[in-house]
RODO-2510 file (C-alpha; in nm, 4 decimals, decimal comma):
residues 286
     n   res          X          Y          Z
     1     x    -1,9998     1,7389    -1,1633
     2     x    -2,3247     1,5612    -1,1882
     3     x    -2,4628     1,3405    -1,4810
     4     x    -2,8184     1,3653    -1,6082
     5     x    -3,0178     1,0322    -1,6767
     6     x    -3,3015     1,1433    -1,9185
     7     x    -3,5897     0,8779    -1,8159
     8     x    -3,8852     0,8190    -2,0239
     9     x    -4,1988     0,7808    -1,8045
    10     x    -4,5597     0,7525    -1,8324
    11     x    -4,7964     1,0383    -1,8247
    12     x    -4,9009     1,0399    -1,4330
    13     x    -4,6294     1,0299    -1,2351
    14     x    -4,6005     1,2217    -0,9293
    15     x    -4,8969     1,4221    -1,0584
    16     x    -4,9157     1,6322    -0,7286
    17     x    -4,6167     1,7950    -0,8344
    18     x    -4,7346     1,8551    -1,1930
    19     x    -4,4396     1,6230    -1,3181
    20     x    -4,5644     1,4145    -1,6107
    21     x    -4,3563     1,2690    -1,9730
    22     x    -3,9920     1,2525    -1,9326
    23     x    -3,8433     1,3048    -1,5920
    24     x    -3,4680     1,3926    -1,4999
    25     x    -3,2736     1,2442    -1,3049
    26     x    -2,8855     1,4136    -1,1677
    27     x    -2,6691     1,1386    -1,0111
    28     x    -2,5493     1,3970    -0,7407
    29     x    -2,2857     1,1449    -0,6030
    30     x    -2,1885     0,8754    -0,3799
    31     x    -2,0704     0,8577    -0,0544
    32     x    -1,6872     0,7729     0,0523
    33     x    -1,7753     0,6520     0,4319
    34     x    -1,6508     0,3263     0,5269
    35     x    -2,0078     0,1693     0,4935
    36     x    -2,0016    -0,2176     0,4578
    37     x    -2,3100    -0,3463     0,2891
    38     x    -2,5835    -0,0558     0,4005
    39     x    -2,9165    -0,1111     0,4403
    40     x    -3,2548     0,1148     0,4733
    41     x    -3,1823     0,5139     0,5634
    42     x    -3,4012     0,7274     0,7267
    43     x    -3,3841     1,1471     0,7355
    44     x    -3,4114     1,2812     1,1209
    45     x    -3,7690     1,4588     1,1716
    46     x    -3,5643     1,8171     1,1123
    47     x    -3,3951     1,6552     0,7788
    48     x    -3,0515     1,7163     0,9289
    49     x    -2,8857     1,4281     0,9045
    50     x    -2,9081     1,1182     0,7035
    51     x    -2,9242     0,7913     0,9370
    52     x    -2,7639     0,4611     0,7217
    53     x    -2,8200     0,1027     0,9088
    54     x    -2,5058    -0,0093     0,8478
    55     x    -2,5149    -0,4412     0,8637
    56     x    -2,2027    -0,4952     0,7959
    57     x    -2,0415    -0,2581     1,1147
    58     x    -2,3744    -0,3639     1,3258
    59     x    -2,4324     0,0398     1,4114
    60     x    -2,6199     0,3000     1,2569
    61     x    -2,3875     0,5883     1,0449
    62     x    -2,4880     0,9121     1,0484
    63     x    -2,4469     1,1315     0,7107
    64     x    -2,4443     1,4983     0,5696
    65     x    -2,7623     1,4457     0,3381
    66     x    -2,6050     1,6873     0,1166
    67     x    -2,2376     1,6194     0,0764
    68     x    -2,2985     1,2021     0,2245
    69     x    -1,9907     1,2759     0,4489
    70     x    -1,9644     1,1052     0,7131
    71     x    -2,0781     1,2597     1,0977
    72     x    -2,0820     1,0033     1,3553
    73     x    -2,2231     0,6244     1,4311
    74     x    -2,3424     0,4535     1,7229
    75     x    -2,4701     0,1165     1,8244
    76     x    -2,1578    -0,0636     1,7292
    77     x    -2,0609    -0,1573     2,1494
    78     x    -2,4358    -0,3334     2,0828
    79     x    -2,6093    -0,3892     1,8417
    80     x    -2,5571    -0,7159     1,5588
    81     x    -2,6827    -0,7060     1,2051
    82     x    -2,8405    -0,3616     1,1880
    83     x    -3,1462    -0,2939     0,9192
    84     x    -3,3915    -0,0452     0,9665
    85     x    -3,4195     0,2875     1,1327
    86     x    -3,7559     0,4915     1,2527
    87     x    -3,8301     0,8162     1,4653
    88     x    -4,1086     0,8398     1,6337
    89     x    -4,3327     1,1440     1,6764
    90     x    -4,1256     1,2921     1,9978
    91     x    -3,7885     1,1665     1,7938
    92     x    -3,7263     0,8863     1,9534
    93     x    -3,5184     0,6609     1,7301
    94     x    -3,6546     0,2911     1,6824
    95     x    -3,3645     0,0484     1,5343
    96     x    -3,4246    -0,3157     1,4002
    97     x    -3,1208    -0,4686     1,5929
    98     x    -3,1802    -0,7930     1,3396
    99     x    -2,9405    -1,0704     1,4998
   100     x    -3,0382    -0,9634     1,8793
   101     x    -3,3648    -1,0360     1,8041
   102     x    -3,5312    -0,7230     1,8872
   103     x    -3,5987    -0,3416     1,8254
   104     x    -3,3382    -0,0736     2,0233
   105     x    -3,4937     0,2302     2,1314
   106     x    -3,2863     0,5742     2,1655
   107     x    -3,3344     0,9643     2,2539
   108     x    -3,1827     1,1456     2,0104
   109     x    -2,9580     1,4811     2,0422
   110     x    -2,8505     1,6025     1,7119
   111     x    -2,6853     1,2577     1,5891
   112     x    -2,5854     1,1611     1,9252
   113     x    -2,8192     0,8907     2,0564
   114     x    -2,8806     0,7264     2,4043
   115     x    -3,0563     0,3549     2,4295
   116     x    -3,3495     0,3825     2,6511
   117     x    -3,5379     0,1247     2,5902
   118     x    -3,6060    -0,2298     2,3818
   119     x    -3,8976    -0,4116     2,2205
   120     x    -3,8903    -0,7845     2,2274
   121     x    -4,1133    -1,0734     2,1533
   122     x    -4,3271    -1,2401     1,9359
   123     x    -4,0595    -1,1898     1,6260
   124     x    -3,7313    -1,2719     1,5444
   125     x    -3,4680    -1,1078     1,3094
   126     x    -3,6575    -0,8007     1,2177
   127     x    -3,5385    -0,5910     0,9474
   128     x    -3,8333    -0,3522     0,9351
   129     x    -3,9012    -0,0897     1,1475
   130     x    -4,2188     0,1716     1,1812
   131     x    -4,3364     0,4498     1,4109
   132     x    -4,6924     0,5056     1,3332
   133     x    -4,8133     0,8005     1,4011
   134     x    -5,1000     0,6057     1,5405
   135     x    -4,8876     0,5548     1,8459
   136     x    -4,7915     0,1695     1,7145
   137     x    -4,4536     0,0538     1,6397
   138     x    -4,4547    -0,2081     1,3656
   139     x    -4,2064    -0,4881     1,3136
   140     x    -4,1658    -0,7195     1,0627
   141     x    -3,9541    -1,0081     1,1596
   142     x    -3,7443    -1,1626     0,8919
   143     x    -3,6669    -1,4773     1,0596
   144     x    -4,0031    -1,5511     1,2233
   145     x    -4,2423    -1,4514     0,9070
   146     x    -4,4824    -1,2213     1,0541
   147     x    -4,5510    -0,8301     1,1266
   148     x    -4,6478    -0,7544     1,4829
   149     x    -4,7753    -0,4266     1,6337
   150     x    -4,6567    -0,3241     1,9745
   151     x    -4,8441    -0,0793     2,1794
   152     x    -4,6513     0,0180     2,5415
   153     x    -4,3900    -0,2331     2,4377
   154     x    -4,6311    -0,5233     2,4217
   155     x    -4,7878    -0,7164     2,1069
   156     x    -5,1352    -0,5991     1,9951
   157     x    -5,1615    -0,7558     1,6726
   158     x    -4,9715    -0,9859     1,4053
   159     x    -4,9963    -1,0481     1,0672
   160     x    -4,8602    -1,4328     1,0076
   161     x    -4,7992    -1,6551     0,6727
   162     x    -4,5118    -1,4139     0,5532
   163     x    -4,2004    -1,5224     0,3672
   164     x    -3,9011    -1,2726     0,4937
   165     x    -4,0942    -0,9749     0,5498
   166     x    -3,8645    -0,6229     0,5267
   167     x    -3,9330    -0,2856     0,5517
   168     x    -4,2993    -0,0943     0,6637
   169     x    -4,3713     0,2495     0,5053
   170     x    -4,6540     0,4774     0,5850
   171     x    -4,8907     0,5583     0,3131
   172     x    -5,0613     0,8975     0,2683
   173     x    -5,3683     0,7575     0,4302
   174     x    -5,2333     0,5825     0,7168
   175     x    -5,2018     0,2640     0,5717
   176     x    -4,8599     0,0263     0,5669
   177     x    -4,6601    -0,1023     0,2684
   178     x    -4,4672    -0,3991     0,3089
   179     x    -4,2368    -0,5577     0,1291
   180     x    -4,2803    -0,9395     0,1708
   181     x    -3,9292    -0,9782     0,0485
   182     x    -3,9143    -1,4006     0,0130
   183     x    -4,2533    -1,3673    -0,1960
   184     x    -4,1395    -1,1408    -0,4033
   185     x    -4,4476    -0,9619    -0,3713
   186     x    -4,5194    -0,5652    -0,2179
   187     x    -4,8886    -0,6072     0,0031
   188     x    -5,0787    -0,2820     0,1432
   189     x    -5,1716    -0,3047     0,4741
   190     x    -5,4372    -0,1525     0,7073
   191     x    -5,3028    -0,0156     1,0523
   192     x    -5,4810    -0,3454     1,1426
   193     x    -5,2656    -0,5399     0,9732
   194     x    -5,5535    -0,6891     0,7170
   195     x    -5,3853    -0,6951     0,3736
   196     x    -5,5942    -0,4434     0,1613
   197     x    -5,3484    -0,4840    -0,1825
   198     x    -5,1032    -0,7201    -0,3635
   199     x    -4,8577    -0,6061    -0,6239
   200     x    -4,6828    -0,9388    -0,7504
   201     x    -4,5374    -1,0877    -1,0603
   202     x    -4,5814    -0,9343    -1,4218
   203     x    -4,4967    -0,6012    -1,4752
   204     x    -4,3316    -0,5739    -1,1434
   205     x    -4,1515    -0,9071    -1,1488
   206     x    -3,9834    -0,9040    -0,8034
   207     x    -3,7196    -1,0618    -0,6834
   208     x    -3,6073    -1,0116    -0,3669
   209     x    -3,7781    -0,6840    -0,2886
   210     x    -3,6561    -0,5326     0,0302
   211     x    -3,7002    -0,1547     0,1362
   212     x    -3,9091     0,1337    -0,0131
   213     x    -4,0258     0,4987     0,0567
   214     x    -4,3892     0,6512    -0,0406
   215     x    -4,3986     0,9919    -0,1822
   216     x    -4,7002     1,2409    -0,0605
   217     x    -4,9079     1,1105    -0,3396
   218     x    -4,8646     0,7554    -0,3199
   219     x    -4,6047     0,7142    -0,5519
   220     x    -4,3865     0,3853    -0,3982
   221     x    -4,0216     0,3835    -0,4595
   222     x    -3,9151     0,0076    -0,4289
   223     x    -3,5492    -0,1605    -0,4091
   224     x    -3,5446    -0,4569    -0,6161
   225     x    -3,2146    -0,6232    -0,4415
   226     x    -3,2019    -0,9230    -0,6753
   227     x    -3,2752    -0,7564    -0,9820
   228     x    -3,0404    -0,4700    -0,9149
   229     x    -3,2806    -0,2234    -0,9656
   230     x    -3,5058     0,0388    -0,8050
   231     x    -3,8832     0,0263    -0,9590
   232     x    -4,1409     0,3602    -0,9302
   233     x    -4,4762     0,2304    -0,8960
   234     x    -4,7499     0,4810    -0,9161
   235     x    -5,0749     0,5526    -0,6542
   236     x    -5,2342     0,3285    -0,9297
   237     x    -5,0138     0,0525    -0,9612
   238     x    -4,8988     0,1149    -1,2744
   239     x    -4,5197     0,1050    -1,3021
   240     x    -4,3500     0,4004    -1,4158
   241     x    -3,9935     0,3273    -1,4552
   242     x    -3,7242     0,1031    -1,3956
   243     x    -3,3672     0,2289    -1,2839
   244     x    -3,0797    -0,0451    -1,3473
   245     x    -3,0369    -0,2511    -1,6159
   246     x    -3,0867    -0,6006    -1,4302
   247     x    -2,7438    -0,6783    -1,4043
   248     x    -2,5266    -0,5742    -1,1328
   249     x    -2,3061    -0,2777    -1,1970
   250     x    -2,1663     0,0302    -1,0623
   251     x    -2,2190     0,4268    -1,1880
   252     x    -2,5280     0,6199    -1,2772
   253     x    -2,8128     0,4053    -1,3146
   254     x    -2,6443     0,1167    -1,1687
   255     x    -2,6668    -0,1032    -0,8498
   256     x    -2,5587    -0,4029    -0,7043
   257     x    -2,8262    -0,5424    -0,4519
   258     x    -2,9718    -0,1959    -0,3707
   259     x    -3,2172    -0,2195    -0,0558
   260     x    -3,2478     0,1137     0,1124
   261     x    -3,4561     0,3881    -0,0152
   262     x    -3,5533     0,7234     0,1288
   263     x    -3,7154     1,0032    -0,0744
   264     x    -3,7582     1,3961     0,0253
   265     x    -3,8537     1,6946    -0,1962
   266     x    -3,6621     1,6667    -0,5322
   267     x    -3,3725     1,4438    -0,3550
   268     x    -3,3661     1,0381    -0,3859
   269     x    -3,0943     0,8373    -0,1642
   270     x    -3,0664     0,4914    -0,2442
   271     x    -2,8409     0,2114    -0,0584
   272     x    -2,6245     0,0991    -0,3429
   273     x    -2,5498    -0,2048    -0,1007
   274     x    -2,3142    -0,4449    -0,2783
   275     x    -2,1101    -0,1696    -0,3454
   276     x    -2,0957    -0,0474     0,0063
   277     x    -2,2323     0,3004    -0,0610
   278     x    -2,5042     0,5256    -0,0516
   279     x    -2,5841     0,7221    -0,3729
   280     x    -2,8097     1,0472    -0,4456
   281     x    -3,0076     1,1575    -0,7155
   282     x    -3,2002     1,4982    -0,8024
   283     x    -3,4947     1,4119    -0,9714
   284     x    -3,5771     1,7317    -1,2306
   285     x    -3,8819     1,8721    -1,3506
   286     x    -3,8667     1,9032    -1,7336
***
């Protein structure tokens, strides 16, 4: 059985799709996997297979994006305080392996993955994770307040003055949104790591923002962890809705500390994180 969340919105949103007034939301379920406080998720390049960075078991779980029933893991003989999760344009698998300090890098069969290689340096603790497709892997180290781009495994530029920096997404246009997590504040990045955008304080009213996906049109999905809620923000800035009544809770329309986000076709999965979960959601056309 599902449950329907009717959601008043303003007239705009995801216009690409030709979805505008009051959009529908199915809570399509949660998962039952023995997750312990989950973090971002990530689809594989063919959409198989839902990847979970699982903190709390320092590995990354592997779920059925439709049924969120557990596959496999791996990572748990080494990795410590897992976060983020990226592929790569050849499928490589980049993983922010947060309390070692660096980024794992694995070749990927199906959901079985080998460590070949590591990125190191220049950041500690990172909890974001992205594959460009300009060849760059971007980090954003928690612990050390910057973003650094690695080309070949070494540092090519940093962005500095950051306040627990999460998760990197890639914007329609190449472009990088980042949520600066400890000031409560979402900035828009240029691949060259000059900030190009701020969204920060009234309507959004962060607190704690942590991991977010971009639609094709621009629309950002955001997890607002301390506010136990996920915000829609569209290509203009204007936010569209708010999912979670500010107070932590569990059900439809409810979180507790959300933080991961990932967003394909009509399907939402969100990291439902104090709960130790991952939930979906079909969003309907009216």
């Amino acid at each position: 059985m599902t449950l329907r969340l009717a959601l008043v919105l303003l007239l705009g949103l995801w216009p690409a799709c030709g979805w505008a007034g009051a959009l529908e939301l199915d809570f399509m379920g949660a998962s039952t996997a023995e997750l312990e406080n989950p973090h971002d998720l990530k689809l594989s390049p063919d959409g198989r297979y839902l990847f979970v960075s699982d903190v709390g078991n320092n590995r990354v779980a592997v779920l059925d994006p439709d049924t969120l029933a557990p596959i496999s893991a791996f990572g748990a003989d080494h990795q410590s305080g897992t976060h983020d999760i990226d592929f790569d344009a050849m499928g490589r698998a980049y993983v922010a392996d947060t309390h070692n300090n660096r980024v794992t890098i694995y070749e990927m069969a199906g959901a079985a993955a080998t460590l070949v290689g590591r990125i190191e340096g220049r950041m500690r603790g990172p909890e974001g994770v992205l594959a460009h497709p300009n060849g760059r892997i971007y980090v954003a180290g928690a612990w050390s307040g910057n973003v650094v781009a690695y080309a070949d495994g070494m540092a090519v530029g940093e962005l500095t003055g950051l306040s627990s920096p999460h998760d990197l997404a890639l914007a329609p246009n190449g472009d990088i949104w980042l949520a600066d997590a400890g000031n409560d504040r979402m900035l828009l990045l240029s691949p060259e790591l000059k900030i190009k955008r701020e969204l920060k304080g009234a309507p959004y009213d962060f607190d704690g923002v942590r991991y977010q996906d971009v639609l094709p049109d621009g629309t950002l999905i955001a997890a607002d962890k301390n506010n136990h809620q996920v915000k829609v923000i569209g290509p203009d800035g204007a936010l569209r809705l708010v999912l979670g009544t500010g107070d932590p809770g569990k059900g439809p329309g409810r979180f507790r500390t959300p933080e991961g986000i990932e967003a394909e076709g009509d399907t939402l999965w969100i990291s439902d994180s104090g709960n130790d979960r991952v939930v979906k959601y079909r969003i309907v056309k009216p």
